[in-house]
ROLOLO-907625 format. One record per residue (C-alpha): residue number from 1; residue in one letter; x, y, z. Coordinates in Angstrom, 3 decimals, always signed. Layout:
N
- NUM, A, X, Y, Z
...
// end
This chain:
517
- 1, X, +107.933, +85.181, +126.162
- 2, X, +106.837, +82.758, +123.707
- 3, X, +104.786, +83.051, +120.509
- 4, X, +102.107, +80.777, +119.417
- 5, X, +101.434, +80.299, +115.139
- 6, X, +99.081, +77.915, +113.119
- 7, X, +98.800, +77.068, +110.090
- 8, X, +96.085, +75.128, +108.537
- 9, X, +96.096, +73.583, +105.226
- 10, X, +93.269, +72.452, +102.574
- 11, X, +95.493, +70.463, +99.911
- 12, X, +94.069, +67.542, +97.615
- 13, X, +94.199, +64.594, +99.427
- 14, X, +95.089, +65.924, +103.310
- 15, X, +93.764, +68.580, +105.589
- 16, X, +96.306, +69.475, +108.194
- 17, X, +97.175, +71.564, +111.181
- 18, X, +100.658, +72.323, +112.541
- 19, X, +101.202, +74.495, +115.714
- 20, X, +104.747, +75.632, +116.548
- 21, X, +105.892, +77.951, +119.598
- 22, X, +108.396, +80.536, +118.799
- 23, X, +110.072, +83.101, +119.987
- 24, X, +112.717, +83.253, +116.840
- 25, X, +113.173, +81.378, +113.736
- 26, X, +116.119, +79.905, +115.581
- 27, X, +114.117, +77.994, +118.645
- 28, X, +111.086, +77.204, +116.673
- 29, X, +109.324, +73.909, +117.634
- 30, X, +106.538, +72.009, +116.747
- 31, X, +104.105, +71.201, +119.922
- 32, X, +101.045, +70.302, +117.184
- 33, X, +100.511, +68.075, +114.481
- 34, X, +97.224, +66.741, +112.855
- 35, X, +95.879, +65.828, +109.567
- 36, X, +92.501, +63.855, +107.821
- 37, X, +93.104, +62.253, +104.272
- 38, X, +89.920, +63.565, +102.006
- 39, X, +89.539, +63.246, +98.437
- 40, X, +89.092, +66.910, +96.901
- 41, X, +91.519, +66.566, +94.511
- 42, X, +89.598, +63.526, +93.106
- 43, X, +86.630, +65.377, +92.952
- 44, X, +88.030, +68.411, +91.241
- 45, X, +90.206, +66.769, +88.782
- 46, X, +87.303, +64.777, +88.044
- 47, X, +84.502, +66.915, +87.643
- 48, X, +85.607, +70.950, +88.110
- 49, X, +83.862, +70.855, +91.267
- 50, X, +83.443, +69.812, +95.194
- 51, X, +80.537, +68.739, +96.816
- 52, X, +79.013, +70.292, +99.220
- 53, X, +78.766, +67.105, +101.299
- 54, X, +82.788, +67.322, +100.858
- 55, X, +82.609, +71.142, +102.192
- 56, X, +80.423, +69.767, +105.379
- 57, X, +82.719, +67.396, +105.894
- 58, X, +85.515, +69.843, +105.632
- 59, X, +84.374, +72.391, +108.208
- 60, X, +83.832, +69.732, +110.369
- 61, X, +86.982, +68.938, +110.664
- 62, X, +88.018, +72.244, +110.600
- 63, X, +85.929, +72.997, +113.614
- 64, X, +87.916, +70.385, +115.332
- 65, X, +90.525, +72.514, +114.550
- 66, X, +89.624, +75.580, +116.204
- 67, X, +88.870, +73.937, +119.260
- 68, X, +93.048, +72.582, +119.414
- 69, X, +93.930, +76.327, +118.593
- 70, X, +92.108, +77.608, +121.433
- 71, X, +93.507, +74.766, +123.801
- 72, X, +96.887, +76.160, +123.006
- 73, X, +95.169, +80.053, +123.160
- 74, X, +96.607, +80.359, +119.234
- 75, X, +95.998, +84.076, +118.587
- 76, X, +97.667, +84.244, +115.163
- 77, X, +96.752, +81.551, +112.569
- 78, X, +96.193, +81.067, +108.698
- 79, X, +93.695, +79.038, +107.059
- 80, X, +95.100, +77.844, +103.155
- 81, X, +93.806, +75.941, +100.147
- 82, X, +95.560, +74.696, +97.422
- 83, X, +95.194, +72.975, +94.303
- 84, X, +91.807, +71.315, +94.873
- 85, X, +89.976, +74.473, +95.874
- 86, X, +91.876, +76.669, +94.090
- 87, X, +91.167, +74.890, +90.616
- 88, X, +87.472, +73.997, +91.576
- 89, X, +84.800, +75.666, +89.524
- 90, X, +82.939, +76.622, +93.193
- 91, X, +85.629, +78.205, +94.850
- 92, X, +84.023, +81.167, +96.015
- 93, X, +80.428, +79.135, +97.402
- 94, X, +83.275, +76.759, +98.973
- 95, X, +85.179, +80.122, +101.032
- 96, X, +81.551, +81.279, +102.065
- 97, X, +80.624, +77.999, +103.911
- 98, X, +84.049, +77.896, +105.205
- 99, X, +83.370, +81.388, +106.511
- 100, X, +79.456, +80.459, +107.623
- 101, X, +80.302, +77.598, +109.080
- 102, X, +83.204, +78.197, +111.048
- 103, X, +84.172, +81.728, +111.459
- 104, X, +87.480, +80.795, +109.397
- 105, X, +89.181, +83.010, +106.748
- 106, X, +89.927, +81.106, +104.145
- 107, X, +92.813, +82.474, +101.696
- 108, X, +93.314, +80.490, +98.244
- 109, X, +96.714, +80.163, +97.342
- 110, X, +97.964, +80.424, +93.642
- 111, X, +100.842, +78.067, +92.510
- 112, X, +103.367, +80.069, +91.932
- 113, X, +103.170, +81.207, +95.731
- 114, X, +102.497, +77.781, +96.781
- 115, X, +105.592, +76.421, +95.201
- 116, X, +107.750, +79.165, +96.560
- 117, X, +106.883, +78.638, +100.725
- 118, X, +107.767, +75.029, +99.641
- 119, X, +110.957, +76.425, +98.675
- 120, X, +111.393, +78.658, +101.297
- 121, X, +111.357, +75.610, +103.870
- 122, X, +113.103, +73.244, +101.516
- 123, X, +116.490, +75.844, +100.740
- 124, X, +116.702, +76.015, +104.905
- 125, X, +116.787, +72.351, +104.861
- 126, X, +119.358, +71.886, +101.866
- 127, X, +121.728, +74.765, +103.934
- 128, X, +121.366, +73.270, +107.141
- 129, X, +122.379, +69.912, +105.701
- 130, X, +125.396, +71.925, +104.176
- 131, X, +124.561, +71.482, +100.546
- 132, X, +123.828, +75.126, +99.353
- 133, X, +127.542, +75.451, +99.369
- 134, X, +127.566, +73.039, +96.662
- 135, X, +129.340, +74.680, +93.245
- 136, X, +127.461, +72.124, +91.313
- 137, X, +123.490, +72.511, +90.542
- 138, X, +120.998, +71.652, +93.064
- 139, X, +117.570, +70.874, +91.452
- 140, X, +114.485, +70.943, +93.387
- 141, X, +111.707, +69.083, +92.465
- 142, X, +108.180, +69.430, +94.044
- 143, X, +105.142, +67.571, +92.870
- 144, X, +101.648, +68.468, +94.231
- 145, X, +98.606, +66.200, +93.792
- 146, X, +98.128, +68.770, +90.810
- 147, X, +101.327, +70.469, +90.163
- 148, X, +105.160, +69.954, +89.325
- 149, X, +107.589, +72.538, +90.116
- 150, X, +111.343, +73.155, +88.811
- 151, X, +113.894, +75.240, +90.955
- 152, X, +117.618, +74.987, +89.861
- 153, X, +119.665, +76.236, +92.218
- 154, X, +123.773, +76.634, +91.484
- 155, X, +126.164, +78.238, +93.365
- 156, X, +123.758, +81.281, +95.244
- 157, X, +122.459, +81.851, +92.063
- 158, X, +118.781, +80.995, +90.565
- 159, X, +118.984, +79.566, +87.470
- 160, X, +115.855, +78.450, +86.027
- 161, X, +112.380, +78.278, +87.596
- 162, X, +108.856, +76.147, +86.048
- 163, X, +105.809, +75.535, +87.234
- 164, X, +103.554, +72.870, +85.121
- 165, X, +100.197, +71.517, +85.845
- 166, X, +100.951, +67.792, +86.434
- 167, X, +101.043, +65.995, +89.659
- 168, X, +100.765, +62.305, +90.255
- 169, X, +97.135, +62.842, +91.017
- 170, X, +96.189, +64.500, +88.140
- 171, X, +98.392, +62.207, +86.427
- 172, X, +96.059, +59.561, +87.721
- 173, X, +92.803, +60.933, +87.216
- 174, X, +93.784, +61.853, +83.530
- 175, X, +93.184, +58.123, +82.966
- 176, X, +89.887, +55.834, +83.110
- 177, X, +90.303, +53.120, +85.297
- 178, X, +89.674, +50.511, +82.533
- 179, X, +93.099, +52.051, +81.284
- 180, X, +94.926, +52.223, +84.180
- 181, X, +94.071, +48.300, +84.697
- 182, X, +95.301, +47.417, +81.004
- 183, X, +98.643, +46.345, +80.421
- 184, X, +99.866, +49.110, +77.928
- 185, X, +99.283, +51.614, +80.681
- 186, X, +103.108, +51.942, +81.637
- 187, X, +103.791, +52.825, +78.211
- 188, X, +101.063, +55.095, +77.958
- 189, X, +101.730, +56.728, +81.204
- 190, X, +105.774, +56.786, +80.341
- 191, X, +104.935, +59.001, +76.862
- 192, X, +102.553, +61.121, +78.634
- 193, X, +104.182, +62.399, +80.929
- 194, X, +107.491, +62.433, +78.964
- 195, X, +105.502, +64.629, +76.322
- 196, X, +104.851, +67.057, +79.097
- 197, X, +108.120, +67.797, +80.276
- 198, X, +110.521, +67.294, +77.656
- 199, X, +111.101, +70.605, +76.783
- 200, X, +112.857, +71.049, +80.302
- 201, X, +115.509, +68.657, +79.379
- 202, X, +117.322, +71.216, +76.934
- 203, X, +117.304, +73.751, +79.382
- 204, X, +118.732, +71.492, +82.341
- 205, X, +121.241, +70.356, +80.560
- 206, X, +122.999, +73.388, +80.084
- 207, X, +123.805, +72.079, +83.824
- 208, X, +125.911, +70.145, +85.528
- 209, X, +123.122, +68.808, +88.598
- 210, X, +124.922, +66.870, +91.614
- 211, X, +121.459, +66.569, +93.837
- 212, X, +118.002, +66.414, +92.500
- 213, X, +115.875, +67.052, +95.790
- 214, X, +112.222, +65.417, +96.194
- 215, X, +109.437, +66.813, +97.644
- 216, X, +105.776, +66.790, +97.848
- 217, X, +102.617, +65.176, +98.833
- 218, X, +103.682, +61.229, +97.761
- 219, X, +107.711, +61.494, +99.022
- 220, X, +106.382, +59.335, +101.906
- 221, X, +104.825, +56.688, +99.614
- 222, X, +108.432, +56.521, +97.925
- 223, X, +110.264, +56.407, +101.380
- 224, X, +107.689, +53.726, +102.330
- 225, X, +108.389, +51.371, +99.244
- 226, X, +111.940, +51.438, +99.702
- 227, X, +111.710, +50.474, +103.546
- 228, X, +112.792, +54.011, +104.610
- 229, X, +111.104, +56.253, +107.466
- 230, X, +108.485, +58.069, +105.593
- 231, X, +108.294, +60.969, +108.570
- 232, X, +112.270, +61.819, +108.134
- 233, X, +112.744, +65.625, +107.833
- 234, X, +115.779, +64.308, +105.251
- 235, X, +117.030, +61.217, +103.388
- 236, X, +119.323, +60.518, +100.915
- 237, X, +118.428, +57.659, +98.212
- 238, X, +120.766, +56.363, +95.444
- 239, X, +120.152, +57.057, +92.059
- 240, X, +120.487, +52.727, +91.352
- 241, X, +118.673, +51.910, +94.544
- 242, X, +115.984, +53.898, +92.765
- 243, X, +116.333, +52.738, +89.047
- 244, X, +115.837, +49.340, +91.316
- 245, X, +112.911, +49.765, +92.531
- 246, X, +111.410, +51.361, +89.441
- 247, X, +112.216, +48.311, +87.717
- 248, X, +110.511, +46.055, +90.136
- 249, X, +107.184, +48.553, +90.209
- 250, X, +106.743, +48.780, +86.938
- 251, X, +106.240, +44.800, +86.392
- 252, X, +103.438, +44.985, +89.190
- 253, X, +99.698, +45.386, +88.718
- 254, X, +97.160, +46.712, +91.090
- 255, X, +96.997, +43.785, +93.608
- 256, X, +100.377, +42.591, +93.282
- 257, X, +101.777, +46.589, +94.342
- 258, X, +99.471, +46.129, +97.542
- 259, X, +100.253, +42.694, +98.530
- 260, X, +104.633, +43.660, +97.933
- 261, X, +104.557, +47.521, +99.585
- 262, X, +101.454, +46.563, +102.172
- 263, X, +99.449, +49.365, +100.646
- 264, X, +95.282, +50.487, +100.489
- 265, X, +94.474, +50.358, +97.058
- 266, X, +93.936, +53.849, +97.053
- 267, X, +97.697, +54.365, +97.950
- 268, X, +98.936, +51.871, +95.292
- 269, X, +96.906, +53.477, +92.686
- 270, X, +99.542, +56.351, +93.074
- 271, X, +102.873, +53.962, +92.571
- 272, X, +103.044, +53.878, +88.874
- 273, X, +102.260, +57.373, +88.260
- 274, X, +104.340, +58.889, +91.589
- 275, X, +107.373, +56.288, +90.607
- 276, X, +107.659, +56.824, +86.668
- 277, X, +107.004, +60.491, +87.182
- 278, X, +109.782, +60.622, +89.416
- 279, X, +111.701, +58.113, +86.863
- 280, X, +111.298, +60.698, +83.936
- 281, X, +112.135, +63.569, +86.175
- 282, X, +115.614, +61.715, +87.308
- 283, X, +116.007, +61.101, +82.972
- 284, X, +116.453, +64.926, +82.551
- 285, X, +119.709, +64.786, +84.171
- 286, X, +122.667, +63.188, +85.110
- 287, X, +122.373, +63.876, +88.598
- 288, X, +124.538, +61.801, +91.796
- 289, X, +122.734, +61.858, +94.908
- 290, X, +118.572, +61.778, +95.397
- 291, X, +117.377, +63.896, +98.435
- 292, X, +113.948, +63.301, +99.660
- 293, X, +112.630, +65.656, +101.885
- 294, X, +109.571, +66.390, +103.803
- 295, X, +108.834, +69.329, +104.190
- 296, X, +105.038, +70.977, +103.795
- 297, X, +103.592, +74.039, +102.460
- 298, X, +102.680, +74.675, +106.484
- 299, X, +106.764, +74.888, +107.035
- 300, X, +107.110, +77.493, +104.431
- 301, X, +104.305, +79.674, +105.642
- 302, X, +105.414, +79.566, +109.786
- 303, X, +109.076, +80.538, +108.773
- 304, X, +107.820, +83.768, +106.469
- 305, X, +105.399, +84.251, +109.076
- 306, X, +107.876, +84.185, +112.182
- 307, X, +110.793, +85.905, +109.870
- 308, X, +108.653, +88.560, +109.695
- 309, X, +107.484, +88.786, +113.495
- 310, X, +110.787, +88.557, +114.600
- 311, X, +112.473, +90.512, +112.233
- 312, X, +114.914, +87.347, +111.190
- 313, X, +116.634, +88.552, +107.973
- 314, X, +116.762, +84.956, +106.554
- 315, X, +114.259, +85.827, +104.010
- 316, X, +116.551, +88.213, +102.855
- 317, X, +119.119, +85.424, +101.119
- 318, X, +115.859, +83.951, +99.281
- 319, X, +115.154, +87.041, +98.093
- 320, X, +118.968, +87.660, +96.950
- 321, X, +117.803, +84.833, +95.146
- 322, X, +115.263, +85.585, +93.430
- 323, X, +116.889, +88.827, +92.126
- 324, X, +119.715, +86.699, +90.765
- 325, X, +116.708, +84.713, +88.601
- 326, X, +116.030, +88.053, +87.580
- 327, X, +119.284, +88.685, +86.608
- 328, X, +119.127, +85.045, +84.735
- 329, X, +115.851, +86.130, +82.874
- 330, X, +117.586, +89.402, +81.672
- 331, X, +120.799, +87.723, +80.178
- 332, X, +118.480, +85.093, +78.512
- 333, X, +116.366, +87.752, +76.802
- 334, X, +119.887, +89.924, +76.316
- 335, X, +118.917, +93.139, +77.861
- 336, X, +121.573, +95.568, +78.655
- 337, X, +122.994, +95.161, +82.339
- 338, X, +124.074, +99.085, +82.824
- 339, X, +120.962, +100.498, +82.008
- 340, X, +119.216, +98.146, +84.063
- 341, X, +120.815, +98.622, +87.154
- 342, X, +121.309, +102.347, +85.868
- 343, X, +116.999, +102.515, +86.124
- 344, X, +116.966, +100.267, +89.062
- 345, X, +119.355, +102.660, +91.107
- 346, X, +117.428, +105.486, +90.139
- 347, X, +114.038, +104.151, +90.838
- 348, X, +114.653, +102.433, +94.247
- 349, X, +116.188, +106.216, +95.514
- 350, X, +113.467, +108.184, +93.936
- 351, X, +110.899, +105.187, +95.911
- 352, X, +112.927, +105.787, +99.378
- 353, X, +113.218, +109.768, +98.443
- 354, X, +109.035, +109.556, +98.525
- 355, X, +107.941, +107.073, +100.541
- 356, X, +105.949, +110.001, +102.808
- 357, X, +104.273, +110.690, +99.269
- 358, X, +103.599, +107.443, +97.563
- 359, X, +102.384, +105.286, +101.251
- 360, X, +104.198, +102.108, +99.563
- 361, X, +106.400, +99.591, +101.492
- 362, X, +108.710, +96.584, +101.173
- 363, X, +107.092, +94.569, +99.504
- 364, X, +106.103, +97.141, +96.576
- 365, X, +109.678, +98.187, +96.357
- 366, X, +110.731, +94.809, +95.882
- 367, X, +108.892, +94.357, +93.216
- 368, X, +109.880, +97.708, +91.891
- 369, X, +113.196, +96.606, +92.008
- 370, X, +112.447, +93.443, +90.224
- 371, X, +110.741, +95.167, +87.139
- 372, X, +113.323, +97.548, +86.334
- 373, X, +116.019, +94.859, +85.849
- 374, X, +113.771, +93.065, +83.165
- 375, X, +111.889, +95.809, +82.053
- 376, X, +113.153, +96.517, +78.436
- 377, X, +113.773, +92.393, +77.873
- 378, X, +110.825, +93.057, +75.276
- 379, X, +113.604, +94.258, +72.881
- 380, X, +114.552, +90.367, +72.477
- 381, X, +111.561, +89.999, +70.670
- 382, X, +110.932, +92.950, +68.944
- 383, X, +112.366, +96.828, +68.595
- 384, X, +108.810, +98.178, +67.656
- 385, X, +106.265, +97.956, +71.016
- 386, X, +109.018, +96.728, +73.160
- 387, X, +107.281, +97.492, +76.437
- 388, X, +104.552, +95.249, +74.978
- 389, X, +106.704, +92.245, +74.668
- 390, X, +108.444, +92.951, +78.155
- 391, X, +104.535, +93.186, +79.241
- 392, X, +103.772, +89.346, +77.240
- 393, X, +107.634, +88.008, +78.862
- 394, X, +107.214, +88.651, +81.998
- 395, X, +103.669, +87.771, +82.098
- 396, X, +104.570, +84.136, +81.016
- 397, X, +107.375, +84.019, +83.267
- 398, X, +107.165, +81.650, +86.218
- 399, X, +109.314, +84.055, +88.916
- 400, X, +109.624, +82.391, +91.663
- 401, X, +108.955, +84.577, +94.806
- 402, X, +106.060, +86.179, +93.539
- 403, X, +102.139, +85.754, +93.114
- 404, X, +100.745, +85.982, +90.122
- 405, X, +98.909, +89.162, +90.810
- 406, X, +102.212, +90.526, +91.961
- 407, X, +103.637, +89.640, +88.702
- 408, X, +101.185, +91.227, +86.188
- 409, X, +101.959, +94.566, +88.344
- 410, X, +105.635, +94.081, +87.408
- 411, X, +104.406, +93.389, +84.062
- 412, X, +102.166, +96.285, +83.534
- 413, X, +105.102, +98.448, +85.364
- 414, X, +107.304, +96.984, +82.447
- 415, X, +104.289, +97.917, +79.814
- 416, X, +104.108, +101.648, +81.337
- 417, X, +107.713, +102.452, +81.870
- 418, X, +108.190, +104.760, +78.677
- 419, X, +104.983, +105.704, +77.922
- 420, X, +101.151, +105.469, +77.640
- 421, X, +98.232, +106.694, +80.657
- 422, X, +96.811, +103.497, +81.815
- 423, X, +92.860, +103.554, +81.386
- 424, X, +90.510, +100.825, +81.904
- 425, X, +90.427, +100.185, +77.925
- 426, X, +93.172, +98.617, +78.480
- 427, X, +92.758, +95.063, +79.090
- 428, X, +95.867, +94.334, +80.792
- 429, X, +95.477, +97.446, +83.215
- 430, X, +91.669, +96.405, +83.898
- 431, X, +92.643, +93.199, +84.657
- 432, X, +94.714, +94.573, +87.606
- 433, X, +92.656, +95.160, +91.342
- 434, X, +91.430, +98.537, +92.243
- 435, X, +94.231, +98.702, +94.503
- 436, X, +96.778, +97.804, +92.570
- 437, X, +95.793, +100.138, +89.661
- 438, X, +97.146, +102.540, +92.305
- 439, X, +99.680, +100.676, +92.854
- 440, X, +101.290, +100.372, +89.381
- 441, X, +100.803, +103.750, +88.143
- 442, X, +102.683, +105.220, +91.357
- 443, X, +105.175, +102.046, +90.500
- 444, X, +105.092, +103.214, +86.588
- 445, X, +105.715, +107.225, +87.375
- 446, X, +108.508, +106.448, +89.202
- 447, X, +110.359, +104.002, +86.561
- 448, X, +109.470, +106.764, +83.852
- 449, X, +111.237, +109.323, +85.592
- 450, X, +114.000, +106.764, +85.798
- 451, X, +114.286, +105.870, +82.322
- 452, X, +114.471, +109.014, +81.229
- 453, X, +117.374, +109.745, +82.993
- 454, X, +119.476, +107.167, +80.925
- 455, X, +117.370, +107.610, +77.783
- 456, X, +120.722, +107.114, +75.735
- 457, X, +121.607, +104.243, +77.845
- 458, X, +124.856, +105.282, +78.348
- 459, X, +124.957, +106.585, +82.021
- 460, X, +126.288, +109.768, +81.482
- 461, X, +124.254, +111.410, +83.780
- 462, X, +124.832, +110.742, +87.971
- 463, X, +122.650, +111.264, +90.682
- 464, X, +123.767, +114.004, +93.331
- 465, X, +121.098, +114.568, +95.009
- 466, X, +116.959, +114.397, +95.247
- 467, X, +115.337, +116.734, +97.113
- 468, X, +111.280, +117.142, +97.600
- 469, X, +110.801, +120.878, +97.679
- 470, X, +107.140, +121.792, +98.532
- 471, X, +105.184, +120.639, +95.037
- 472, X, +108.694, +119.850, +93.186
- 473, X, +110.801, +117.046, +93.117
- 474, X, +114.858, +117.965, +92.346
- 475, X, +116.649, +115.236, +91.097
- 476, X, +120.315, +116.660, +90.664
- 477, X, +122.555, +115.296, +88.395
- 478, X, +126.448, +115.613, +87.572
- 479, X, +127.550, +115.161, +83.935
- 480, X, +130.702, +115.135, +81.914
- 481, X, +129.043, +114.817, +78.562
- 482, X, +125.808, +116.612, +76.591
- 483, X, +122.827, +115.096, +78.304
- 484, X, +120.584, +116.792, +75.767
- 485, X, +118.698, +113.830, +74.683
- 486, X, +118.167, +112.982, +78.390
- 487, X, +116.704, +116.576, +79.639
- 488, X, +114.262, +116.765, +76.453
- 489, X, +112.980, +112.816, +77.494
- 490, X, +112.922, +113.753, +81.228
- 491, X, +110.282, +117.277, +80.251
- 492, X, +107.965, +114.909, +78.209
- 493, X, +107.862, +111.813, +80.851
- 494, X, +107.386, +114.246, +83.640
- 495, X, +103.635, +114.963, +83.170
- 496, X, +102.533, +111.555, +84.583
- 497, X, +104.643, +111.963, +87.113
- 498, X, +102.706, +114.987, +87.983
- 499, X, +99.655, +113.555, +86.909
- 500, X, +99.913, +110.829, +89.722
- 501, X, +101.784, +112.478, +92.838
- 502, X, +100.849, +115.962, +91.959
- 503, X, +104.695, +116.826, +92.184
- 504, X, +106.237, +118.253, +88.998
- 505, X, +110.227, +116.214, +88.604
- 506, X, +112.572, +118.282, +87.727
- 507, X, +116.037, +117.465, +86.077
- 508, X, +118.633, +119.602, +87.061
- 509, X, +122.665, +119.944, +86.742
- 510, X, +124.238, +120.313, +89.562
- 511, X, +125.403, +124.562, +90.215
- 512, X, +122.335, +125.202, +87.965
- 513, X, +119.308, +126.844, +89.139
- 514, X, +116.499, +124.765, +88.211
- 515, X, +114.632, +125.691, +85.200
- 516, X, +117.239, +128.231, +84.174
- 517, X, +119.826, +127.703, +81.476
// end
């Protein structure tokens, strides 16, 4: 039996509504499309805020909406905003007249989760057009109305992963239009933007990039001016039939753009900043082949939503990817590999040992599994408060795959994982939801207990069994060599433990009797 989803989205310039049918991520297929240009993004960029005459206007088309999803008898929908009401100073007045107005639910999505459903739909495009095989780089590109987003991809692995706040609308709207109409604006615009992403030059070209992928909100406008379909799921552009038409766009003013590409003015007010923003992106590297693609923030969201439903593993290769950026994150900051995956062994079976006691799922063991492989990368920066400087790393990270609530819990898990009670005086802790307060210290206890058993990073002790045995937890171990240093470290990290499950960890070797030496 079929499956109806929906997904609505709130972005900067376009509200939208896709509905697919489904009964797998295999047979998937669109039966609904519709979308109304608006002009939050404007607004926000402009002055911090929207209207409220923009929110009427919003629910009434969002009304309209509702009434297509209950044509179709859509049960299970989500309603999403992005940039514009995510950076707009009235967020929270704008979801309560969503809610008021139309009965909709109205979740605000941060970037770094925005940018990764992009990716989500974009990688199943790139493999279905048989380029993940690729041994050379694969860098994806996605520009927002508000934000610009770097994923290199090479050879299964993750390599490097940043978000910035630039977009060609915010590009545009950084500038007065006296000085978008004066002739030195091309130079202007050309430094500006070059001054914002120059420092990812040195790290792309550590890389050798064969396909720089497009994506985002104005790939149509670029398919448009070079006489392309701007609806294709996929097309492939030249790097000099580009370089061409940059060269021709950037001698055009205002009316001359319209008259050449047929264009509103509105639309041709985005050439210059879209096409040089794309010309200093194509700059960072020697790349061969442009893909443009068109996929939507709504594609990411029905394929995690219908993976999940149908219990498609697909999502499981992104998330082999995002472990290997994890991986990438630790060699950068030079933390030690065994002891990582020594904790992270130790952890994830002391998580699946108690999931009857903790109440945590996937999701939080994912995470779990994410913060043990970078949490001692503080040691790059500094010996002395090393769980600090994981804490201030990881924190600053953009890691793809995760929100960025999600990643101050691996970050505090990474603060907590050697020692310290996490109280509301601390500001990074209180900055955390009630929730996941829980959340990290159950997270934290478990990582502790972990540490401790490799305190002398040498893996000389190995796991035989774990056992829960009424208020204790056994955690059996087999050892060649003196594990002193380990047993003293596992007594004095055991009390949060206890302090958090109520069950007291024990360390013991294996053909001892706990407790008894």
């Amino acid at each position: 039996m079929s499956n109806f989803f929906g997904v609505m989205h709130i972005g900067s310039e376009q509200v939208s509504l896709q509905i697919v049918e489904y009964t797998s991520l295999g047979d998937m297929k669109t039966v609904e499309r519709a979308s109304s240009q608006v002009t939050l993004g404007e607004e926000t960029f402009k002055t911090g805020r929207i209207s409220f005459a923009a929110v009427r206007e919003l629910c009434e088309l969002l009304k309209g909406y509702r009434r297509i999803l209950h044509e179709y008898g859509v049960k299970e929908y989500r309603l999403l905003a992005t940039t514009a009401i995510r950076e707009a100073d009235n967020q929270q007045y704008i979801i309560d007249q969503v809610r008021l107005k139309t009965g909709f639910t109205l979740e605000v999505v941060d970037m770094l989760q925005e940018m990764y459903q992009k990716y989500i739909a974009l990688f199943r495009d790139i493999e279905a057009e048989g380029l993940s095989g690729e041994q050379e780089g694969i860098l994806f590109v996605d520009i927002s109305s508000g934000g610009l987003s770097f994923t290199l991809y090479e050879a299964g692995i993750l390599r490097y992963q940043q978000n910035i706040h630039i977009g060609a609308l915010r590009i545009k709207e950084s500038f007065e239009k006296y000085q978008r109409d004066s002739a030195h604006f091309y130079q202007a615009l050309t430094e500006y933007i070059y001054s914002t992403i120059d420092l990812v030059e040195i790290e792309l070209n550590q890389y050798k990039i064969k396909y720089l992928v497009l994506s985002g909100a104005e790939t149509g406008l670029l398919l448009k001016m070079l006489g392309r379909d701007e609806a294709a799921r996929i097309s492939y552009v030249g790097v000099d039939e580009f370089l061409a038409l940059y060269d021709r766009v950037k001698q055009l003013n205002l009316p001359q753009l319209m008259q050449a590409f047929d264009l509103s003015e509105s639309r041709a007010e985005m050439v210059l900043p879209t096409i040089v923003l794309y010309q200093q992106i194509l700059a960072l590297s020697n790349v061969a082949q442009i893909v443009v693609s068109g996929v939507q923030f709504g594609d990411g969201i029905t394929i995690s939503h219908i993976s999940e439903k149908s219990g498609d593993r697909w999502l499981d290769v992104v998330e082999q990817q995002i472990v290997s950026f994890a991986h990438t994150l630790g060699e950068k900051y030079r933390h030690d590999p065994k002891h990582a995956a020594s904790v992270e062994s130790t952890s994830l079976l002391l998580f699946d040992r108690l999931v009857k006691v903790h109440g945590l799922g996937r999701r939080e063991r994912f995470l779990l599994k994410v913060a043990c492989i970078l949490h001692d990368i503080g040691k790059y920066v500094s010996l002395r408060r090393h769980y600090f400087y994981s804490y201030r790393l990881i924190i600053s990270s953009d890691i793809i795959g995760f929100s960025e609530e999600e990643r101050a819990l691996m970050a505090n898990v990474a603060y907590y994982h050697s020692k310290g009670t996490p109280t509301l005086s601390d500001v990074n802790f209180a900055a955390l939801s009630p929730a996941g307060r829980i959340t990290l210290a159950k997270l934290a206890a478990i990582i502790r207990v972990a540490d401790a058993v490799d305190r002398g990073h040498l893996q000389k002790a190995t796991i035989a069994n774990v056992a829960l045995c009424g208020e204790e937890l056994i955690i059996t171990v087999t050892a060649e060599q003196d594990i002193s240093l380990e047993e003293w470290t596992f007594i004095d990290k055991a009390d949060f433990f206890e302090n958090v499950f109520g069950i007291r960890p024990i360390l013991a070797r294996q053909g001892e009797t706990p407790g008894v030496r």
